[in-house]
C-alpha positions in Angstrom: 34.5 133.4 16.2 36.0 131.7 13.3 35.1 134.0 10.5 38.4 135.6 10.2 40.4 132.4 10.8 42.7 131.6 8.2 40.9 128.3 6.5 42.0 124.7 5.2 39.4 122.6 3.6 39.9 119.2 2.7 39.4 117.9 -1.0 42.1 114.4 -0.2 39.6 111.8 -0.6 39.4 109.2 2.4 38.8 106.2 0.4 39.7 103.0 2.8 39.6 104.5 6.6 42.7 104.1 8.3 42.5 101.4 11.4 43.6 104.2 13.9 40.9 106.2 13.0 38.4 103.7 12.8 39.5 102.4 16.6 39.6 106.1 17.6 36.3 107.1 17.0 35.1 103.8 18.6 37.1 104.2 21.8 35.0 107.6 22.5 31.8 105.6 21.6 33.3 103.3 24.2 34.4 105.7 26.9 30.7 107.3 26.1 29.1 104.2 27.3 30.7 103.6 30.0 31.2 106.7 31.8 27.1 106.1 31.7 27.3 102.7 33.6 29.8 104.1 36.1 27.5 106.7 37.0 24.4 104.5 37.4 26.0 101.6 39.6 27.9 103.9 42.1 26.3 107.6 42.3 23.7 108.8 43.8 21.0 111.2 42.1 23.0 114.5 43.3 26.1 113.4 41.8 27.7 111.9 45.0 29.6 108.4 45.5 27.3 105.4 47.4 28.7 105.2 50.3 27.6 104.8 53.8 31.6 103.9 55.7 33.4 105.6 58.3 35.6 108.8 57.3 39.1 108.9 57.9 40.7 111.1 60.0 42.5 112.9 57.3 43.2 110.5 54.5 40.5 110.2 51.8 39.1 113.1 50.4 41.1 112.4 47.7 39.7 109.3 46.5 36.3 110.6 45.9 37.1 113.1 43.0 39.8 110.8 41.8 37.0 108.6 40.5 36.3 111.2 38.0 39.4 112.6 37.3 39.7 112.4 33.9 36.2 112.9 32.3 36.3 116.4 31.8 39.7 115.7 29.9 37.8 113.2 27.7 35.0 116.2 27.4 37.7 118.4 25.7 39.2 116.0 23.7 35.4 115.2 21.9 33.5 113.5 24.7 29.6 113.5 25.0 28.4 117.0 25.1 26.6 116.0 27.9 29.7 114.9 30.0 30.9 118.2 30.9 27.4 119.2 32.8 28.0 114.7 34.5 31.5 116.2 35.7 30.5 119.3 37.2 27.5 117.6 39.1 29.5 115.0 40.0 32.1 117.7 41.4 29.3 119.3 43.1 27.9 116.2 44.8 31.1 114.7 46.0 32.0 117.9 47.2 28.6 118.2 49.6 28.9 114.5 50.4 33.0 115.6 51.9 31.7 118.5 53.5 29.5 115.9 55.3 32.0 113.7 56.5 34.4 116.7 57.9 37.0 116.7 55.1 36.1 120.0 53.4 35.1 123.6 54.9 33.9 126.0 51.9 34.3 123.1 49.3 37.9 122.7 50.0 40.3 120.6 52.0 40.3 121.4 55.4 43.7 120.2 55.5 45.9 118.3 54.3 49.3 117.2 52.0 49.6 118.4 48.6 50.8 115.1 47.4 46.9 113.8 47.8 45.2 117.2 47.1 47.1 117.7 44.4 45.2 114.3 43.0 41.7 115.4 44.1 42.3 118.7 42.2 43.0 117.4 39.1 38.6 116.9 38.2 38.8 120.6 39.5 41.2 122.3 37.2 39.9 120.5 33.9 36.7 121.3 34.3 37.6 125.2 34.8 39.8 124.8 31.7 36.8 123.1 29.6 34.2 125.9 30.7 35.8 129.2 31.2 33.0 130.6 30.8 31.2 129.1 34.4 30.7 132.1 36.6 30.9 129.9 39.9 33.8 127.5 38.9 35.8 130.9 38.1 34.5 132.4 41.4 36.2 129.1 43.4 39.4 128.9 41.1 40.0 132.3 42.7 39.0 131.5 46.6 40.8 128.8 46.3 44.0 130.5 45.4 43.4 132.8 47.4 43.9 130.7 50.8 47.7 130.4 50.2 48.4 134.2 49.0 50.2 136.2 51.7 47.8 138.3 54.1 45.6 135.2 53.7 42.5 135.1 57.3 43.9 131.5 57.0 48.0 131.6 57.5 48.8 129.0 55.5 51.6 131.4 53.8 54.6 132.9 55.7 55.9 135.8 54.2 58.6 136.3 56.1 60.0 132.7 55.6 58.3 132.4 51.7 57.3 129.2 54.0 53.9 127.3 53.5 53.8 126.4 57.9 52.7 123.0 57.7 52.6 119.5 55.1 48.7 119.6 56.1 47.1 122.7 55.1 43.9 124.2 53.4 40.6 126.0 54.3 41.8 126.1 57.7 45.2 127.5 57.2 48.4 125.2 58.8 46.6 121.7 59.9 49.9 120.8 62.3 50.1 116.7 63.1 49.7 113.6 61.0 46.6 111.9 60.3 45.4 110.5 63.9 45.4 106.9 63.3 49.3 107.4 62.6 49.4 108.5 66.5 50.5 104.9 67.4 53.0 104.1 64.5 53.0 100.4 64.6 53.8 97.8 62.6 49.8 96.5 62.2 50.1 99.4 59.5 51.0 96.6 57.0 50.5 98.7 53.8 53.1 101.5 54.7 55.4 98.5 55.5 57.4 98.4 52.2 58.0 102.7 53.1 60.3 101.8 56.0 60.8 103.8 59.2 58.9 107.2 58.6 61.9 108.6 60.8 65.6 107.3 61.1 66.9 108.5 64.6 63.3 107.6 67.1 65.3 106.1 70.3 64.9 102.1 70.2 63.3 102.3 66.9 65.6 100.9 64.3 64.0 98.2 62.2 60.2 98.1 61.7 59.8 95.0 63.8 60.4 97.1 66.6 57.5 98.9 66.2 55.7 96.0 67.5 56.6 97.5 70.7 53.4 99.4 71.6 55.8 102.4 73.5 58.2 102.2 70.8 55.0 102.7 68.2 53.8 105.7 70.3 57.3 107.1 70.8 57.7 107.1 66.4 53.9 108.4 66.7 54.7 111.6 68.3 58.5 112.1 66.8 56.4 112.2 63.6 53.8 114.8 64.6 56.7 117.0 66.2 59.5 116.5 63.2 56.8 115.4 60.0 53.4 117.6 61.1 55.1 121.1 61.3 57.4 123.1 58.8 57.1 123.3 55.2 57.6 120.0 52.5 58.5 119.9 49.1 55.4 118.5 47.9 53.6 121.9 48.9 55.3 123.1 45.7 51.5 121.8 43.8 49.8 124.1 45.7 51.5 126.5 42.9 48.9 124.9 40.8 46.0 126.9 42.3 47.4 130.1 41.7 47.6 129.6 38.2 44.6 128.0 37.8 42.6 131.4 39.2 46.3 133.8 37.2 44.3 131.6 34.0 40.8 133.7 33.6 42.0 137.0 34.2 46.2 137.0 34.7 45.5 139.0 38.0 49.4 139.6 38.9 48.8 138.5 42.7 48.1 134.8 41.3 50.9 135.1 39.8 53.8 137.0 41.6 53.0 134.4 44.6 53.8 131.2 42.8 56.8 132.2 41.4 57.6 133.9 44.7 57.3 130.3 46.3 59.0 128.7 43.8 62.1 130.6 43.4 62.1 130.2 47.7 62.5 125.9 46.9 65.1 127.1 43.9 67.5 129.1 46.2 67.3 126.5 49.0 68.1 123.7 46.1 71.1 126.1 45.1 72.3 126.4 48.5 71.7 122.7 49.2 74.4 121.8 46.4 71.6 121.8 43.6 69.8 118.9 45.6 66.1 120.4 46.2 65.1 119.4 50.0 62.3 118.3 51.2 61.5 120.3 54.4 62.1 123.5 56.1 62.0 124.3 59.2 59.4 127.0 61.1 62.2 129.7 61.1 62.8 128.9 57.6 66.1 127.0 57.8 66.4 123.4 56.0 66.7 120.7 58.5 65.7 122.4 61.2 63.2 120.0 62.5 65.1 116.7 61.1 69.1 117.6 63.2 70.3 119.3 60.1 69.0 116.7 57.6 68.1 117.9 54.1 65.8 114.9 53.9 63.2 113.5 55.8 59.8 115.6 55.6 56.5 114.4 54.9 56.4 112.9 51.8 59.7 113.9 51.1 63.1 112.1 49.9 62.9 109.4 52.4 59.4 108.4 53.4 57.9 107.5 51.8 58.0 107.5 48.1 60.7 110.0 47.2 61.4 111.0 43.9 58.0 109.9 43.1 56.6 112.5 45.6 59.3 115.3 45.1 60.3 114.9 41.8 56.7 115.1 40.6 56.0 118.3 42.8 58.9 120.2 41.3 57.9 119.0 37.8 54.3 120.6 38.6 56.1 123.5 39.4 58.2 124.2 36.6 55.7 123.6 34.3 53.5 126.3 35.9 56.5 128.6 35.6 56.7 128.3 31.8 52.8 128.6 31.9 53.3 132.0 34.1 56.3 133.6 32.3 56.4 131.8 28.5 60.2 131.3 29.8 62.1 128.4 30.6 64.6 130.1 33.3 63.0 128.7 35.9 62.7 124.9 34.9 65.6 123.9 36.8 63.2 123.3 39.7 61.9 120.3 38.3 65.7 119.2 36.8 67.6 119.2 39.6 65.7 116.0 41.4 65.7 114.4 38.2 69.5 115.2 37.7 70.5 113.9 41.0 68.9 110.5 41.0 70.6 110.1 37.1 73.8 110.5 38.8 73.5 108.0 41.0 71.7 105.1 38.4 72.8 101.7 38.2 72.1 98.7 36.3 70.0 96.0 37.3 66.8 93.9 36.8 63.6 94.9 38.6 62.6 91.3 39.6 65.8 91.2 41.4 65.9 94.7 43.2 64.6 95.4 46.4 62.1 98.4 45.7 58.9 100.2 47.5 56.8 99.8 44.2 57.9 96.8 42.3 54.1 96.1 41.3 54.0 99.1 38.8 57.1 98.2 36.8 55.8 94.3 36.7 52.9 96.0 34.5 54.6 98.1 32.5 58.2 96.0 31.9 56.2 92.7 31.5 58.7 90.1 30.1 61.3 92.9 30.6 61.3 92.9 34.5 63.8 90.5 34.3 66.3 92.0 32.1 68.9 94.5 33.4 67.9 98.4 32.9 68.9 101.7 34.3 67.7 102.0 37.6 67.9 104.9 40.1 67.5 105.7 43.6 63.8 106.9 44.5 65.1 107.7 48.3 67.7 108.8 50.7 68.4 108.3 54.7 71.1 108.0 56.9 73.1 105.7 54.9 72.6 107.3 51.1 70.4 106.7 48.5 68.4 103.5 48.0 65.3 101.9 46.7 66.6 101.9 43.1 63.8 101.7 40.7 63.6 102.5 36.7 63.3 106.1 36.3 59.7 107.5 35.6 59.4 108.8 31.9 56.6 111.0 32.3 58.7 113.9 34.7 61.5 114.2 31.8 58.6 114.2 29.2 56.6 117.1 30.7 59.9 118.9 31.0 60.5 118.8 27.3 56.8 119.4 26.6 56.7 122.5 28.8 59.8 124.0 27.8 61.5 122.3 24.2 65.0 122.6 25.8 67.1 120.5 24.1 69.0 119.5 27.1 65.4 118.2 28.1 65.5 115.7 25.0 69.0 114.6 25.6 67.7 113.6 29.2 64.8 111.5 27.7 67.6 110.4 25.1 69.7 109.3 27.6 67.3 106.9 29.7 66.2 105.6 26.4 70.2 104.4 25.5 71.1 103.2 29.0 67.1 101.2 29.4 67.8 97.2 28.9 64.2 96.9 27.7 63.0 97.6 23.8 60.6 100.7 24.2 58.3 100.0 21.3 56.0 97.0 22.7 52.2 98.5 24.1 51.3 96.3 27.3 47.7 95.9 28.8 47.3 97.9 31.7 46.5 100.4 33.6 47.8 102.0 36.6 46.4 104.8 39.7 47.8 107.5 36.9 46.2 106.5 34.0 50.4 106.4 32.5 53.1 104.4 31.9 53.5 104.1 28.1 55.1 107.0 27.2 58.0 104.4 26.4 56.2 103.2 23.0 54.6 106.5 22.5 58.6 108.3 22.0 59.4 105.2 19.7 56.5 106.2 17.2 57.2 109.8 17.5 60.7 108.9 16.8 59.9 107.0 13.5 60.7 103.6 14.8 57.1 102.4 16.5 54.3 102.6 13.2 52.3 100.0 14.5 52.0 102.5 17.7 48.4 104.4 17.1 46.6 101.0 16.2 48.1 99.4 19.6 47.7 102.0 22.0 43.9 102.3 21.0 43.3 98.7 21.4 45.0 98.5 24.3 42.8 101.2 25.9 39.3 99.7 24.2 40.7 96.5 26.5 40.9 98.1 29.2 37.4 99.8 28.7 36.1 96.3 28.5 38.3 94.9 31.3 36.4 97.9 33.6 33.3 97.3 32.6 33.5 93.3 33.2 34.5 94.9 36.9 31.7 97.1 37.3 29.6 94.1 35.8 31.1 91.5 38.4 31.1 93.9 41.4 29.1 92.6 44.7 30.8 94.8 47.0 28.9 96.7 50.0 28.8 99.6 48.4 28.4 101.2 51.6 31.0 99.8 53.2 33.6 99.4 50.7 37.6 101.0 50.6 37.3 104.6 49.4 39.8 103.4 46.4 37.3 101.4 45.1 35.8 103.6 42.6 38.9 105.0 41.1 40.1 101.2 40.5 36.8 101.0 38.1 36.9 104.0 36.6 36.5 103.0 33.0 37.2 106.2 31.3 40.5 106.5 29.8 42.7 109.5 27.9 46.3 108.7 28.0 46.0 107.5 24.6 43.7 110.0 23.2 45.9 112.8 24.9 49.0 111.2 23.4 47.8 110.8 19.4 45.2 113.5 19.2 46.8 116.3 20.9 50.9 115.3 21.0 50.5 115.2 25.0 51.5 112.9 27.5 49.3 112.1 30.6 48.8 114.7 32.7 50.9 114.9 35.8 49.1 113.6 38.6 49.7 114.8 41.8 48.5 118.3 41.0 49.8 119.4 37.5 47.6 121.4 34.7 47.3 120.0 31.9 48.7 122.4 28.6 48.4 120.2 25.7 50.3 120.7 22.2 47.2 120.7 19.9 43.4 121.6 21.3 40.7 121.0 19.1 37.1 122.8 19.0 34.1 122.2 17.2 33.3 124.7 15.4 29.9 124.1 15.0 28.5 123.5 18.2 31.1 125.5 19.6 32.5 123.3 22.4 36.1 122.2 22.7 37.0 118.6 21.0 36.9 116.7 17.9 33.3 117.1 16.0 31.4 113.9 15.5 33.2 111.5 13.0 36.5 112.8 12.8 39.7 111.4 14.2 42.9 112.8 14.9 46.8 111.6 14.5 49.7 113.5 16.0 52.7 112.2 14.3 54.9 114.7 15.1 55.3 116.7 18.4 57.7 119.4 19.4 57.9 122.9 20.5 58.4 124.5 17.1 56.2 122.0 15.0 53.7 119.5 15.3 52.0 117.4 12.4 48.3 116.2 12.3 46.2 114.0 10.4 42.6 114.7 10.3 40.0 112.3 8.6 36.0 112.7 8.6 35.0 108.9 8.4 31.2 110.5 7.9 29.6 109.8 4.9 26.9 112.7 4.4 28.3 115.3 6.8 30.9 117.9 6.6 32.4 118.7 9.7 34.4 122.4 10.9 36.6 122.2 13.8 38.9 125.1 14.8 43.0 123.6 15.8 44.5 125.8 18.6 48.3 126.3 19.2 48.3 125.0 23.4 45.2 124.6 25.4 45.9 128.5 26.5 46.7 129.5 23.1 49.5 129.7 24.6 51.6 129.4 21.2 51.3 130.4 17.4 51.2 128.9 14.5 53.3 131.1 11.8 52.3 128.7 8.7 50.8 125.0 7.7 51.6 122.9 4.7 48.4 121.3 3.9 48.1 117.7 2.1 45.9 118.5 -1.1 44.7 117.0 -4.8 48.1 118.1 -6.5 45.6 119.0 -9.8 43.8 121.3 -7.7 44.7 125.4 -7.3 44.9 127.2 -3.9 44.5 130.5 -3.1 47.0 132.7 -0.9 44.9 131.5 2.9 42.7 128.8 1.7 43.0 125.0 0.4 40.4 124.6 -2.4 37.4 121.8 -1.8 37.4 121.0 -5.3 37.1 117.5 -5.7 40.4 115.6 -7.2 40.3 114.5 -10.7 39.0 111.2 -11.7 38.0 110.3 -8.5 35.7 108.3 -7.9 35.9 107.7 -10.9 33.9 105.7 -13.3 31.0 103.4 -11.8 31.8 100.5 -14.4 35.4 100.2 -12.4 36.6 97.6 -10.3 38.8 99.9 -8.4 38.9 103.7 -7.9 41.6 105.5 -9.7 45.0 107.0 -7.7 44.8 109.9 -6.0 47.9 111.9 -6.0 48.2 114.2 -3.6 50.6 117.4 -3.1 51.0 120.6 -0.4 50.6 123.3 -0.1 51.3 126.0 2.3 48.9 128.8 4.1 49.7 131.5 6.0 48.9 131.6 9.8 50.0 134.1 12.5 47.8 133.2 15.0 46.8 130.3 18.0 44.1 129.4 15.6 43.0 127.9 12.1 40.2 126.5 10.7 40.0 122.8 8.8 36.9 122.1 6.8 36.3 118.6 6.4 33.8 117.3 3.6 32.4 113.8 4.3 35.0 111.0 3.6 38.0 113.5 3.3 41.2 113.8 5.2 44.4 116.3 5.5 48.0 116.2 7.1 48.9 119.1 8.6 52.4 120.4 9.2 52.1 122.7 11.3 55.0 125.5 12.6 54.4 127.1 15.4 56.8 129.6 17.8 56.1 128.1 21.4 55.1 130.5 23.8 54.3 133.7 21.6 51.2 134.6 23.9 50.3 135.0 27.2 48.5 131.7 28.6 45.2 131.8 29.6 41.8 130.1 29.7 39.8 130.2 26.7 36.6 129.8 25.0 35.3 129.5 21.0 
């Protein structure tokens, strides 16, 4: 209800529409259209993808929901009202077609490694935070969770370790081995190439041309499903994103006791490891156990094959569900202790003369820059120390200071940003798996020093739409016989920059995290979450204890309502907004007056309309919630204060 809201309305005339807002509102037209075509080239009636090819062994259930991952995110940020229902039917069918093919029992991964579930989950968790309300989505969200709690039919969990028993796990409890076409590790596996040696100490297996060797490739084959197919990983840490998914709807304490039961298991082990998390345990619980002692080396873990990029962003997931769980930050040091280690170990150096695992990304998102020397850091570590130096990833830091507003989190961000050899203000065309990768110019224009930000981001995206589209156009592919990453390489709907300057976000972490924005939005009206029809928003400032908006109805005939929440749980409160206003115009003690400014529009016979000056004024809050009213052709600033963390997360509904 928003009848007892505390209320601003609008009376700041519009007059010429700002270009942000203007591209805005045409990037969800946009994102409308094409989410349409995407559907009608490459799904079938019941939601599922076209596709008639073989099924992996364990690889690839992943890339089937990844195709969608975003558009119930666009749905809550304003998309099609009709987009939601696309997203759940598309869940639905994809879900059926896996079942199918073997990867899923009960609508969830048989098993396998949380680095790729934690991606096919992401479609799951925003569509069960867009419609609370859905009786069987809820009723998943908690059988879900439930397959990891301890006392679980399926044994994933051991309590007596605080152990998750194997890097593949799911419906079917501990899944022990690798995928099967990894039985034979040989060096035909051309893509895992630039990963290196999955294990360091396989007899007669010390550079990857001796995996040519077809005994030598079954010798690293069944090291891995011995030493990388049993014990716990790091990455398992997403897993934590279940339980608080299903701890969301109702804040039943047995979501929630286990996840930060599991976490503070990977905290004490980082502790006792120097402050250095590991990456695998052991089935008896002891670090290194199945890797001679080695703190690194399990699946997906600081070694092999992607490192930081695997760890760090599991631990990030983690401590963000912490804050999420507790409204504390005492636990965040699980996500700062990867990023802390690979920091102390940075160089300097350019990225087009650097030997790195995944030099393609920072080509897109350096451009000219690649060749100029920058911080770099180590993504790995074997035998012989840390290697495969690469620029560090913004977005881990930046959810760290989003979920918690340390200021130690800043000065991390702050730091990377003095020692970077690049200027962080230019937007580049592209996009990447993520959806990510320009939180670089987004901190410049929250930082005062990037204006021209808003109106290049949004272009940026709106080519990217069109870019997709020409794809989807231009596509002659089999489509029953194509790569399972096809679709998620077309996928033209995009929300980094509508996360970023509606709602003060960054993209949401990918390999598993939720997805707590600063600012949610709800129309009021038809009482669904995002931006009403016509009207745009601008964060310009974003931080724990304050955030300031601009809001502008480009309509010409219609007022719109929309309700602004403190945190996508309501997780936060706003204790009081200064509202811009007509500084002729009186207020009341809760509520901006809609009374139109004087002399404008003034007289008909004029060449130009008069000035407008405006003033603010404040209005009391005390709440998650306030109403903005806005007239046709109006707009506000709001500056709005807010104490993070005041309530108690949870999934919610207008």
């Amino acid at each position: 209800m928003t009848d007892n809201l505390p209320r601003v309305v609008a009376d700041v005339p519009l007059g010429p529409p700002p270009a942000w807002a203007v591209l805005q509102r045409r990037l969800f037209d946009a994102l409308d259209e094409a989410w349409r075509a995407f559907a009608a080239r490459y799904c079938e009636p019941d939601g599922r993808l076209t596709y008639h090819g073989p099924a992996a062994s364990r690889d690839g259930a992943d890339d089937f929901y990844e195709a969608f991952f975003n558009w119930p995110t666009l749905y809550r940020l304003g998309g099609a009202d009709d987009l939601l229902d696309a997203a759940k039917h598309h869940w639905e069918g994809v879900t059926a077609q896996l079942t199918e093919l073997g990867y899923l029992v009960d609508e969830f991964e048989r098993g396998y490694d949380w680095f790729h579930q934690g991606e096919s989950l992401l479609l799951f968790y925003e569509i069960c935070a867009a419609d609370p309300r859905d009786a069987a989505f809820r009723e998943r969200a908690y059988r879900f969770a439930e397959l990891y709690l301890p006392g679980s039919p399926t044994g994933n969990y051991d309590p007596a370790t605080d152990t998750i028993r194997a890097p593949h796990n799911g419906a079917c409890g501990p899944r022990y081995g690798i995928n099967e076409e990894w039985s034979s590790y040989h060096a035909g596996l051309a893509s895992m190439r630039p990963y290196g040696l999955p294990l360091p100490d396989v007899p007669g297996v010390t550079t990857w041309a001796d995996l040519e060797d077809p005994d030598k490739a079954a010798r690293m084959g069944a090291a891995m499903r011995e030493r990388i197919g049993r014990g716990d990983v790091a990455v398992n840490l997403a897993a934590t994103s279940l339980a608080v998914n299903a701890w969301l709807y109702g804040h039943e304490e047995r979501f929630g006791a286990w996840a930060l039961r599991y976490i503070d298991a990977w905290r004490r082990r980082a502790e006792d490891n120097g402050g250095i998390l590991p990456d695998n345990v052991g089935p008896s619980g002891k670090v290194g156990e199945l890797h001679g002692g080695r703190w690194y080396g399990g699946n997906y873990g600081w070694l092999w094959p992607h490192g930081i990029y695997s760890v760090g962003a599991a631990a990030a997931v983690a401590a963000v569900n912490t804050v999420l769980l507790t409204g504390t930050t005492d636990r965040l040091d699980i996500g700062r202790g990867p990023l802390d280690t690979v920091l102390r170990h940075g160089v300097r150096g350019a990225v087009t003369e650097t030997e790195m695992s995944i030099r393609d990304r920072w080509l897109a998102e350096l451009g000219e820059d690649a060749s100029r020397p920058t911080l770099l850091v180590p993504n790995r570590h074997g035998d012989a120390g840390w290697f495969d130096y690469q620029p560090p990833q913004l977005g881990l830091p930046l959810w760290l200071w989003q979920a918690g507003g340390d200021p130690a989190d800043l000065e991390r961000i702050e730091r990377i940003r003095r020692e970077s050899g690049y200027d962080w203000r230019p937007v580049r065309h592209f996009r990447n798996k993520e959806e990510a990768g320009h939180e670089a110019p987004w901190l410049a224009y929250l930082r005062g020093e990037n204006p021209g930000y808003p109106e290049a981001m949004l272009t940026a995206a709106l080519g990217q739409v069109e870019r997709r589209m020409k794809l989807i156009d231009a596509d002659r592919a089999d489509l029953g016989e194509i790569h399972v990453h096809h679709w998620q390489r077309l996928n033209p709907v995009l929300t980094e920059a509508l996360l970023q300057l509606t709602t003060g976000t960054p993209q949401v972490l990918y390999n598993g995290g939720l997805l707590p924005t600063r600012l949610a939005y709800f129309d009021a009206e038809r009482r669904r979450p995002g931006l009403p029809p016509d009207v745009a928003a601008l964060v310009d400032a974003s931080r724990p204890d304050r955030a300031g908006v601009e809001l502008v109805n480009l309509g010409l005939t219609r007022a719109r309502r929309l309700v602004v929440q403190a945190g996508t749980y309501a997780e936060h409160a706003f204790t009081a907004v200064s509202a811009t206003t007509v500084s002729a115009t009186t207020v009341s003690a809760t509520t901006v007056s809609a009374t139109a400014g004087p002399g404008y529009p003034g007289d008909p016979r004029a060449y130009t309309a008069p000035e407008v000056v405006t003033a603010r004024r404040e209005v009391a809050v005390g709440g998650p919630r306030l109403e903005v009213v806005l007239p046709p052709g109006t707009r506000v600033h709001l500056d709005l204060r807010m104490t993070p963390h005041a309530n108690r997360a949870a999934h919610n509904h207008l």
